[in-house]
N, C-alpha and C positions, 0 to 999 in steps of 0.2 A: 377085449374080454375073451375067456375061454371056455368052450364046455365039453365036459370029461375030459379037462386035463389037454385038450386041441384048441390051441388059438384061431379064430376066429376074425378075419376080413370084414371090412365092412364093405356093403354091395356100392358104396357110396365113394371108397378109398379105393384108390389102383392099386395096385400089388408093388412091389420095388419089377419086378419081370414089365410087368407092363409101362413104369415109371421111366425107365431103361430104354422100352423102345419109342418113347413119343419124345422122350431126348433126344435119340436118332435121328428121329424123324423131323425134328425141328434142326438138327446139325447139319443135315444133308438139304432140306431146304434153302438156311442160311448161303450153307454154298455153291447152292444153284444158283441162288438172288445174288451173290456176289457175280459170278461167275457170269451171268447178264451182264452184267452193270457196266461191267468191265467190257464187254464186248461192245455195247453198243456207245459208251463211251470213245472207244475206235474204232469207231465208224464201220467194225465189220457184221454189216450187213447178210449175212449168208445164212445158205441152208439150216445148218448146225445150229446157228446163234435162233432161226424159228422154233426147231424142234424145243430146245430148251424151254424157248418162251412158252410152246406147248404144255409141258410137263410142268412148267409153275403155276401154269394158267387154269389146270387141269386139278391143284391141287386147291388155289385160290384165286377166283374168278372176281372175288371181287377189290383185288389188287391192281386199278383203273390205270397205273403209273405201267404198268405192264401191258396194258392194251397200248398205250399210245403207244411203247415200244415196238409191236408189233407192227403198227400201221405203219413208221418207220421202215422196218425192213422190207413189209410187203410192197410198199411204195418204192421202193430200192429194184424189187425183185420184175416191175412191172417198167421201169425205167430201161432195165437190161433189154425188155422184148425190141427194144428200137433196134441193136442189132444182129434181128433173125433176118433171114435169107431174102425171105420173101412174105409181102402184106397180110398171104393167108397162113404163114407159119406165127406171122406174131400175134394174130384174132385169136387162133388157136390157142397159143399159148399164153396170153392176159386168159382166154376164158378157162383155160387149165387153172391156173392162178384165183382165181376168183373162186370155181366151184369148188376146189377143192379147200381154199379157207373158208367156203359156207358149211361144207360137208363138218367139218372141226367142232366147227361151234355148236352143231345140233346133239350131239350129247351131252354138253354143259348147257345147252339152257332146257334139256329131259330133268339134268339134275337140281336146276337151279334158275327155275320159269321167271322166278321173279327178280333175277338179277341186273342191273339196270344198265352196266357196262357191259353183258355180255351183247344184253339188244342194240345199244347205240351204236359198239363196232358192228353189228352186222349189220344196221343202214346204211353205216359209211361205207362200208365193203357195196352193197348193193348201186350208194348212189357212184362209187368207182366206175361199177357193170353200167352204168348208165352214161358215163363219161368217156371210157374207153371203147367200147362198143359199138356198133352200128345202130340204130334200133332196131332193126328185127330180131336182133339177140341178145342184146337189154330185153326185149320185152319177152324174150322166153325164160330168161333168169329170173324176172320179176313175177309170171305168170309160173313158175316153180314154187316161187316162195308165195303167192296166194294159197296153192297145194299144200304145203307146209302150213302154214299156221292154220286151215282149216283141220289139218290132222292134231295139230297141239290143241287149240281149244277143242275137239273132240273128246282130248282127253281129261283136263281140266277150264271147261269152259267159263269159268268163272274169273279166270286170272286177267284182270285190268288191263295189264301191259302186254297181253297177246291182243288183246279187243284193240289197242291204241295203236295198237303196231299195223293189225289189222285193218285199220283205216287210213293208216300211212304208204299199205302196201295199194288198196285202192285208188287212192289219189293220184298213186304216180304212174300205175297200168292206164287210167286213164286219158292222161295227158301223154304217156307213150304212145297208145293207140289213134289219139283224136283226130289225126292227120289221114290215115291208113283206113278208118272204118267211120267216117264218117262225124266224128266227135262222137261216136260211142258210150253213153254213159253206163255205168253199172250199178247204177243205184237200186233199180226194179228188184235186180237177181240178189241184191246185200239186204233189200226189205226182208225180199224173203226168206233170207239165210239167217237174219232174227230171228223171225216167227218161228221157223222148226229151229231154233235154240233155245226159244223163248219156252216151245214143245216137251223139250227133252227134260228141261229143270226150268221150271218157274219161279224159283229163287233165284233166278240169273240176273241179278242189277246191273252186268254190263249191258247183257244182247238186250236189255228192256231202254239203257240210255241209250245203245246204238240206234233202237228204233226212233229216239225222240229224233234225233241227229237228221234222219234220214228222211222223216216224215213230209216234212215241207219241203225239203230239194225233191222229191217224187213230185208233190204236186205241182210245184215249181214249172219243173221239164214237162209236165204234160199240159201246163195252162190250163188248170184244171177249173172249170166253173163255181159258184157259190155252191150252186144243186149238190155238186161230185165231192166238195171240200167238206158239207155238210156227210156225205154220205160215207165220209172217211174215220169222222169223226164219232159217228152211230158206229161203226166199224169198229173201230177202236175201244169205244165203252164198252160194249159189247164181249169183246176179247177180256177184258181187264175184271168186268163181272163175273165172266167165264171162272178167270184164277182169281180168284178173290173167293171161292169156295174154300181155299184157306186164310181166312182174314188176319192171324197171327203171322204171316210173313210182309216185314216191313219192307222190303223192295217191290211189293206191287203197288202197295199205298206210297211210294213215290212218282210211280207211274201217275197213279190216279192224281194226284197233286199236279202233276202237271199236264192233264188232260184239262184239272178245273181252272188253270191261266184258260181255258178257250172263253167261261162265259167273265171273267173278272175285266170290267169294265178300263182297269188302268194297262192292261197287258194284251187283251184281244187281238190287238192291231198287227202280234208279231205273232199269231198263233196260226193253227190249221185252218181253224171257219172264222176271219177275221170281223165278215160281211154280216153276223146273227144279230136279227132286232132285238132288243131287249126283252120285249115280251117272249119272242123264242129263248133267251139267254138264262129269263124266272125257267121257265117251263122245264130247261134240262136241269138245272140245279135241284128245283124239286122233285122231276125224278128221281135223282141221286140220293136225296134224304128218303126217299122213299124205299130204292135198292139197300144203301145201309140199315136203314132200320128193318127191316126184313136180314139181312145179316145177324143182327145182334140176336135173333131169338135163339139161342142153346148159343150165343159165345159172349154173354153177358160179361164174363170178365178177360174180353178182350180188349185193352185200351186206344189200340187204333180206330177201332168202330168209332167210340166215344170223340175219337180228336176229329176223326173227319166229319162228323156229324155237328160238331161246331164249328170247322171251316166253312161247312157246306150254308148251313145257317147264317154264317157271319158275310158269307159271299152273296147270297138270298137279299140280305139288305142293301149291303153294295151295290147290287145291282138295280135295286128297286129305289137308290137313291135314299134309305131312311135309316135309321138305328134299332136295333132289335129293343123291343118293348113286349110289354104285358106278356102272354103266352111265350112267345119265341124266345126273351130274354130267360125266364122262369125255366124254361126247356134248359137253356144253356147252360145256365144255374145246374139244375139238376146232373146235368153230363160231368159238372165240372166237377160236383160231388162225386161222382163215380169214378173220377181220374184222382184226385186227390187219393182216394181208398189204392188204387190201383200201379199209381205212379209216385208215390211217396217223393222220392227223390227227385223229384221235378216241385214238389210243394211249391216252391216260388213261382215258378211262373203258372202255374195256374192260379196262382193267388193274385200275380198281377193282371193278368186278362180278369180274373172276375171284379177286380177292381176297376177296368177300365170300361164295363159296364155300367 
């Protein structure tokens, strides 16, 4: 189209100018990617054939055929240290090697956090530092990259695969050190590095699973008594009612979900307070109907209120051994009316639970 006689682009169409250079730019890639191919097909191994893999790597990270390349060479490059001078020229130099392929990687996973090749070579890279190394310098590499991924989920603390990674990095600092400090655990210090994440953004579904994760290896390690497992638990609800002052955020109501395995009669066994009599078991569940219902007043068309308020109910008889009847059923009834208005696109299955009443 034109107007006054000037043709007109669409903000949608490339220009031929711009058509021109992503031609290039795919022509010159093409033969970089040859230009690899070829080389590590002849086994040359070298400096030059890294850099390259860099520049591809840099372009498209998630071209996984080109990590394994890499590993190839670096594995080449760590095989040469066998004939340095002497045992402290070749430590130095694997650990040359090593930091500086960590160093690489940390502006492609700035760019590209959720890339799933870029993290897997840097374990492998890492469990290397763990093979080639002494442990007192595995564990300084390792205890680097704890430093690192506390500064990337700083900055997007929500991204899954720094949390998993995150607990990958724990695992193995652990059993690095277990020898040296006594078997060391670092669980206490990773509760706490939840909670002030849990702090910062309460929408955090990872740092809120990582607590689940964590919860029972704490009390585990401390042998903690019914009394203490109980007082963990108050703990806990407690917190979770805290953030639950916004009830439209569904990653606290999964929390909460699994706070309510403690009093459900078929799951208890593998929960925080495994040891709660029954009648303590009624008692915190009908607190809970009691917390939500106090909820609902000004977020009436909130449908979590309403779902947890019939788990909470349907846990209540579970617990008590009976099947919701007269009042309690009619309650449920009613919720379920509220969610039907509310959740439309679920119609089914709130149509089969009220059926199965």
């Amino acid at each position: 189209m034109a107007s006054h006689g000037i043709p007109r682009h669409s903000a949608l169409e490339p220009t031929s100018e711009a058509r021109q250079q992503e031609l290039l730019k795919i022509e010159k890639y093409r033969e970089l990617e040859q230009a690899v191919r070829q080389e590590i097909a002849g086994n040359q191994y070298t400096p030059e054939t890294l850099q390259k893999l860099s520049e591809l790597l840099k372009k498209n990270p998630e071209y996984y055929t080109m990590w394994n390349y890499r590993r190839r060479v670096i594995r080449h490059q760590f095989s040469q240290t066998a004939s340095e001078d002497s045992p402290e020229a070749k430590v130095e130099r694997l650990t040359t090697l090593i930091q500086t392929d960590l160093q690489f990687l940390i502006p492609l996973l700035r760019s590209f956090p959720k890339c799933y090749w870029i993290w897997n070579y840097r374990m492998w890279l890492l469990n290397e530092a763990k093979r080639l190394l002494s442990e007192p310098l595995a564990c300084k590499v390792w205890q680097a990259e704890l430093a690192l991924v506390g500064k990337m989920l700083s900055l997007d603390s929500r991204n899954f695969h720094g949390w998993g990674y995150r607990r990958f990095v724990i695992e193995t600092l652990e059993k690095l050190t277990s020898e040296e400090e006594n078997e060391k655990s670092l669980v206490e210090a990773e509760f706490d590095y939840a909670k002030k994440m849990i702090g910062t953004n309460l929408s955090n579904f990872s740092a809120w699973h990582y607590r689940t994760k964590l919860i029972q290896r704490l009390l585990s390690e401390k042998s903690a008594s019914d009394e203490e497992r109980k007082q963990m638990l108050d703990d806990e609800l407690d917190l979770i009612h805290r953030a639950l002052c916004d009830p439209y955020d569904q990653s606290l109501w999964f929390y909460h979900q699994n706070l309510l395995c403690t009093f459900d009669p078929a799951k208890s066994s593998q929960t925080m307070a495994p040891n709660l009599t029954q009648s303590e078991r009624l008692e915190y569940v009908h607190r809970e109907i009691e917390e939500i219902q106090e909820m609902l007043d000004g977020a009436e068309d909130c449908k979590y209120l309403y779902q947890a308020l019939i788990d909470c109910t349907l846990l209540a008889a579970r617990v008590g051994g009976t099947k919701p009847e007269g009042e309690q059923r009619a309650q449920i009834l009613d919720w379920l009316s509220e969610l039907k208005k509310l959740d439309p696109l679920r119609a089914g299955r709130w149509l089969e639970l009220e059926q199965s009443l």
